[in-house]
C-alpha positions as CSV (number, residue, x, y, z in Angstrom):
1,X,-27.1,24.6,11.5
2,X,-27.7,21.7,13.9
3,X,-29.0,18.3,12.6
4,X,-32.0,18.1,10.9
5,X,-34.9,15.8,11.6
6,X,-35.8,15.5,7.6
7,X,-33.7,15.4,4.8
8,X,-35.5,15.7,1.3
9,X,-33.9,14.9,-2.1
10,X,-35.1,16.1,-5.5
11,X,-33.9,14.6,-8.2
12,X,-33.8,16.6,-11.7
13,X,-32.1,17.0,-15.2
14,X,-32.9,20.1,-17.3
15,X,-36.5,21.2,-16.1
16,X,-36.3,24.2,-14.3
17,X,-39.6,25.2,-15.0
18,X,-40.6,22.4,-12.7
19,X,-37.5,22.5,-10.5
20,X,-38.4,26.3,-9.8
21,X,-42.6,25.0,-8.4
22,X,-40.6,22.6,-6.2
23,X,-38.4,25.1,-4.4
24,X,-40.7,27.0,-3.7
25,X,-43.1,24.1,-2.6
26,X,-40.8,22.7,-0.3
27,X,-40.0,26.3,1.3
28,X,-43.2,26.7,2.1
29,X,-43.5,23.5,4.4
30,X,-45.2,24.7,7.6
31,X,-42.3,22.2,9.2
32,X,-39.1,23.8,8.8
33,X,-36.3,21.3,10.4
34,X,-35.4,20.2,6.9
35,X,-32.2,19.8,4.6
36,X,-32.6,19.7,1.0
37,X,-30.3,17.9,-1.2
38,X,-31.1,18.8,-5.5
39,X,-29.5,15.9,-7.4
40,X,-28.9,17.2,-10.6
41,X,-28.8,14.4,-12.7
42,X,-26.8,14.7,-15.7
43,X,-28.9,18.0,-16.7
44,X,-27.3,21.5,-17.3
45,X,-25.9,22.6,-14.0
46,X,-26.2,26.6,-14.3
47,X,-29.7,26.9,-14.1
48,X,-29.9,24.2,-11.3
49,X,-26.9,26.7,-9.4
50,X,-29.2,29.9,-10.5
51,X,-32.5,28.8,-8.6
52,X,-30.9,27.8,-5.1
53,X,-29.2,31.4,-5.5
54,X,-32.7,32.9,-6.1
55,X,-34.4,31.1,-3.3
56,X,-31.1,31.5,-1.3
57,X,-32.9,33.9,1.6
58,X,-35.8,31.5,2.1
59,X,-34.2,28.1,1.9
60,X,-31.8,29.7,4.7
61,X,-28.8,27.7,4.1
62,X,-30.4,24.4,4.0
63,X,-30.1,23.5,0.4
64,X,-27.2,22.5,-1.7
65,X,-27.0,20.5,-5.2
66,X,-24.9,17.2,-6.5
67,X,-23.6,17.6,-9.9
68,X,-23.3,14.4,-12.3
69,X,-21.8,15.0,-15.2
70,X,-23.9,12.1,-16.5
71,X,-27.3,11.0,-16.0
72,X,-26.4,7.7,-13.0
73,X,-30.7,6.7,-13.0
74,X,-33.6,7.7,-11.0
75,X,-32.4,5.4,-8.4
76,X,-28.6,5.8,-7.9
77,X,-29.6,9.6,-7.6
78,X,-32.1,8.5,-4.8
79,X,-29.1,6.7,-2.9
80,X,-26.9,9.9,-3.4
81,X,-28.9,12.3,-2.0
82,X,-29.3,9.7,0.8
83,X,-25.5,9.6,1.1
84,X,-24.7,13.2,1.3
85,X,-27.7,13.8,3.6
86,X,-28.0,13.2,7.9
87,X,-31.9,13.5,8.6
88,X,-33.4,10.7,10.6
89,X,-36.2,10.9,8.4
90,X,-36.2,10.5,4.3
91,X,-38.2,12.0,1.3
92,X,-37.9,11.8,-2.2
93,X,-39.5,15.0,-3.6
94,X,-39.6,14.7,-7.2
95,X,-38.8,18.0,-9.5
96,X,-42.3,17.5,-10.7
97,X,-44.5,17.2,-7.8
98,X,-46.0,18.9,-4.7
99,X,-47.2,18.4,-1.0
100,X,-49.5,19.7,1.1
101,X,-48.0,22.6,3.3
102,X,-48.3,20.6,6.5
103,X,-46.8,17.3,4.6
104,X,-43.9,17.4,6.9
105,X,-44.9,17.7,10.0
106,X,-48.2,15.5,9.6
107,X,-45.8,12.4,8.5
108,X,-43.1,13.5,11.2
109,X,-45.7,13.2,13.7
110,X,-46.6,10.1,12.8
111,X,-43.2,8.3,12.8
112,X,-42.3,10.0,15.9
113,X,-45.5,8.1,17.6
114,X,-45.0,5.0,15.2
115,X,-40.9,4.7,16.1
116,X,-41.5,1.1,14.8
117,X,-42.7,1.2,11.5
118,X,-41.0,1.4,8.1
119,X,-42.5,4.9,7.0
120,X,-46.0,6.3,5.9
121,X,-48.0,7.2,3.1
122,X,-50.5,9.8,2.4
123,X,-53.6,10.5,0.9
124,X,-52.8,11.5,-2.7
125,X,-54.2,13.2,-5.6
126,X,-53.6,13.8,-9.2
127,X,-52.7,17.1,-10.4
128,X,-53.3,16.8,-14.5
129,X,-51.0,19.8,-16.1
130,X,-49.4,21.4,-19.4
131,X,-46.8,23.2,-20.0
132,X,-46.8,26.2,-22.3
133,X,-43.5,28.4,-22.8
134,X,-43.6,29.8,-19.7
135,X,-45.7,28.9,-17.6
136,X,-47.3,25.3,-16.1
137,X,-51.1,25.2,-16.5
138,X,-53.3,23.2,-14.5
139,X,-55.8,21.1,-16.0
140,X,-58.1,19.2,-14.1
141,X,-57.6,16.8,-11.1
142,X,-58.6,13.1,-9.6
143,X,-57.9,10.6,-7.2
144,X,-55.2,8.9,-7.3
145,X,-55.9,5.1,-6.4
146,X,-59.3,6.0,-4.0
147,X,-59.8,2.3,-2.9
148,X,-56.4,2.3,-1.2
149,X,-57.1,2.6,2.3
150,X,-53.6,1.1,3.8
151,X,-50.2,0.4,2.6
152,X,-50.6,-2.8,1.9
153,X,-48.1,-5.8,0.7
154,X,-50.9,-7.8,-1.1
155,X,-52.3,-4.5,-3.3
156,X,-48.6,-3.7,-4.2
157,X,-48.2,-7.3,-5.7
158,X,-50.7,-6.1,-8.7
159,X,-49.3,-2.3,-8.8
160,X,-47.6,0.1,-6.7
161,X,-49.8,2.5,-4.5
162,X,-47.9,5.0,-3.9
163,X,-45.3,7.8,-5.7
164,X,-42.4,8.9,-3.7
165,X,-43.6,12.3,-3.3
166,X,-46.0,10.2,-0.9
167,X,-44.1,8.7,1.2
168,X,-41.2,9.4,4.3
169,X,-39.1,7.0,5.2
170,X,-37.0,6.4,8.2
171,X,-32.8,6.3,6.6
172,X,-32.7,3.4,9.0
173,X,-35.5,1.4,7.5
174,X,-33.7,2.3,3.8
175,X,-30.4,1.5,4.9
176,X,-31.5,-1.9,6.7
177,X,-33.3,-2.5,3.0
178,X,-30.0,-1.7,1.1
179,X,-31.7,1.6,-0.6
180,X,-33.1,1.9,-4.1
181,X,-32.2,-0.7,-7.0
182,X,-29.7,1.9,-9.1
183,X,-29.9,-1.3,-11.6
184,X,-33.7,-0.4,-12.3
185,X,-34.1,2.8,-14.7
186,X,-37.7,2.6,-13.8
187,X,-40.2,0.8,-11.3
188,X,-37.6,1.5,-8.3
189,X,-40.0,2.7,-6.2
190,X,-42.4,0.1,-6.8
191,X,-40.1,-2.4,-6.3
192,X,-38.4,-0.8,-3.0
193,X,-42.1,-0.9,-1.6
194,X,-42.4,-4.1,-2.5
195,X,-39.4,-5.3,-0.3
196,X,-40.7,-2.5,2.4
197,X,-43.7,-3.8,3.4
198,X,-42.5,-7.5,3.1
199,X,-40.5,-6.2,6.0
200,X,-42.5,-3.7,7.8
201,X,-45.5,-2.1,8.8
202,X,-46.3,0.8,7.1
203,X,-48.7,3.4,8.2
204,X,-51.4,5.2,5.9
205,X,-52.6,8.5,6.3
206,X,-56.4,8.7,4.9
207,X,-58.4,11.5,4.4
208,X,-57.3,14.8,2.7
209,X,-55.0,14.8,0.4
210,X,-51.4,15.8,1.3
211,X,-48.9,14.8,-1.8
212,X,-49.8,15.9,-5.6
213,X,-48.7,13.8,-8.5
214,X,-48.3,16.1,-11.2
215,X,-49.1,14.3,-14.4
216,X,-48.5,15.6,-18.6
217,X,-49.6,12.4,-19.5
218,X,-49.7,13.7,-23.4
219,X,-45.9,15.4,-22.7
220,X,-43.1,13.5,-24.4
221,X,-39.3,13.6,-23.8
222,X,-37.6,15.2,-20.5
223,X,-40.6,17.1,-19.5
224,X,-42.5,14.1,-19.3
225,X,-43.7,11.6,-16.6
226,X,-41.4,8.8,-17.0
227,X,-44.7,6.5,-16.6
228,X,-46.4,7.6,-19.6
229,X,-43.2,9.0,-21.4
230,X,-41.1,5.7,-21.4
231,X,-44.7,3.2,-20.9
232,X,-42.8,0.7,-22.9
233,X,-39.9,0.5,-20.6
234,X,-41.9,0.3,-17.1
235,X,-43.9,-2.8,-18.9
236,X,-40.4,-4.4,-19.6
237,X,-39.0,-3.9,-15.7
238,X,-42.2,-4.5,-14.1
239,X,-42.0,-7.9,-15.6
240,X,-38.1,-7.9,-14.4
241,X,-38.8,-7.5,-11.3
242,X,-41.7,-10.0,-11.0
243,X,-39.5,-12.9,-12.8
244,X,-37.1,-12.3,-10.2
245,X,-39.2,-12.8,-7.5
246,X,-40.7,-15.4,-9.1
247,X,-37.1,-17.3,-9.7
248,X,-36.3,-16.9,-6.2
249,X,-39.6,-18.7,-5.2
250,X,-39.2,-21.5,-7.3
251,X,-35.0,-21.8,-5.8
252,X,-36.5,-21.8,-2.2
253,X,-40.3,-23.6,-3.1
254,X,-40.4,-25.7,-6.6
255,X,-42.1,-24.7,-9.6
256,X,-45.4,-27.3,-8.7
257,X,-48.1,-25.3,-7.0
258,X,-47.3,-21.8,-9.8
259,X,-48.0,-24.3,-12.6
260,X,-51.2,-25.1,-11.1
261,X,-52.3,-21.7,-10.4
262,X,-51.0,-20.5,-13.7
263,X,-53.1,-23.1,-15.4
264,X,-56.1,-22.8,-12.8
265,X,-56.1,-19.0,-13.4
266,X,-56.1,-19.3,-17.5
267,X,-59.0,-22.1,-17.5
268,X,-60.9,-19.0,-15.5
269,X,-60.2,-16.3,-17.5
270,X,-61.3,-18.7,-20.5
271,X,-64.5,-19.4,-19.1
272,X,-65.3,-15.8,-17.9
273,X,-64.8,-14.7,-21.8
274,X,-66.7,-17.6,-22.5
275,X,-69.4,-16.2,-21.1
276,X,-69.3,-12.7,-21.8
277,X,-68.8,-14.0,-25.0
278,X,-72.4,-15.9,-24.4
279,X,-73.9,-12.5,-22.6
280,X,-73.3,-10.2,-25.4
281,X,-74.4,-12.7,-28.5
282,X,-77.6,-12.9,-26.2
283,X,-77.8,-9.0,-25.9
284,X,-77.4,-8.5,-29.5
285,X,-80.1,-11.1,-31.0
286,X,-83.0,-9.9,-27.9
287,X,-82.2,-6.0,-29.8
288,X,-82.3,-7.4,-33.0
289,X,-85.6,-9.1,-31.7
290,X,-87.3,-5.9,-30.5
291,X,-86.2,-3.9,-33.8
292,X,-87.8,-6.5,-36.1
293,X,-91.4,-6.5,-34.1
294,X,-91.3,-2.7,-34.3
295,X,-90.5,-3.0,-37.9
């Protein structure tokens, strides 16, 4: 097989249910110029082995599967995949998630006439899901973030605005960036787009959706999203991440102007409950008004 254009990594551990809908998803791409690497991440490797060999004829050689004995994070399992992959072009296709069928070759079309940017994102929406014993049962679906209209560096300062299964990166843009934080058991790809579009334009595809974040929001343990499932531990990191920043400002700027703004910002929030505060009191006594003349 000569080169190919896009190489896609799936990372997993022990949900073959899931890792089964994303074979088959990925198969099915209208574009077909793709490598697939399957990091199995510390999970049980026989099933992992059984599904490439049922999806052997239509994957068409282009698939294989990495093997850690232990789980090595979200992130490390990104760079590996990376590592033992050639494509000029990256995506990190969760076991959980779906795209559009022409995903590929809309965003490949894009960096092919954008040679100069740092990737693109796509339209996106939520897929809400359960799981029962044998089967994955759709739910309901919405928007995710609909007032995102670019990728941009000042929205991703609040929160990230995009999933991985959004996104395709040139390897040259991730290698320039040093890859994905393996320190970070969570938040890596929030914090990789952070330092992505400090460094690069990054284009948005709007309009209909193309990549599906599947959500069990009420799903616990290893079949769960790892943002509702471990919500504790993306707090903790987020706020990592943002001291670090922070530190590195203050080395390079002085801590003067944040003090101001941290107290500036708390005086405002102050006075804006002061006020609600002063809204609601007068909401209450006009209704208590009303009720006693009708009484």
């Amino acid at each position: 097989m000569s080169r190919p254009l896009v190489s896609i990594i799936t990372r997993t551990k022990d949900r073959n249910i899931l890792l089964d809908r994303a074979i088959r998803d990925i198969a099915a791409q209208s574009y077909d110029n793709f490598e697939l690497v399957i990091v199995n991440d510390g999970g049980e490797p026989g099933g992992v082995d059984a599904l490439l060999k049922k999806y052997e004829a239509i994957l068409k050689g282009r698939a294989k599967a990495i093997h850690n004995p232990a789980s090595t994070g979200m992130e490390h399992a990104s760079n590996q995949g990376i590592e033992a992959t050639t494509g000029k072009y990256i995506c990190i296709h969760d076991d959980d998630d779906t795209w559009h069928r022409d995903f590929l070759q809309t965003c490949v079309n894009y960096l092919e006439d954008n040679p100069t940017h740092g990737g693109v994102a796509v339209r996106t929406e939520i897929v809400l899901e359960k799981l029962t014993e044998n089967s994955v049962v759709e739910t309901g679906r919405e928007p995710a973030w609909p007032e995102i209209h670019q990728f941009s560096l000042s929205k991703l300062m609040v929160s990230n605005i995009a999933v991985p299964i959004s996104c395709m990166y040139p390897r040259q843009v991730i290698n320039d960036l040093g890859g994905f934080r393996a320190d970070l058991p969570v938040v890596g790809d929030w914090e990789f787009h952070i330092r992505l579009a400090a460094g690069y334009e990054v284009g948005f595809i709007d309009g209909k959706p193309l990549a599906f974040w599947h959500q069990r929001r009420s799903q616990g343990g290893v079949l769960g999203n790892s943002v509702f499932a471990g919500a504790d531990k993306h707090e903790y990191f987020s706020l990592k991440v943002r001291d670090e920043y922070l530190r590195d400002y203050v080395e390079k700027n002085g801590m003067g102007a944040l003090l101001w703004q941290a107290a500036y910002f708390h005086e405002l929030s102050q006075k804006q409950e002061r006020t609600l505060s002063w809204a609601i009191g007068k909401a209450v006594k006009l209704v208590r008004s009303r009720r006693g003349k009708k009484l």
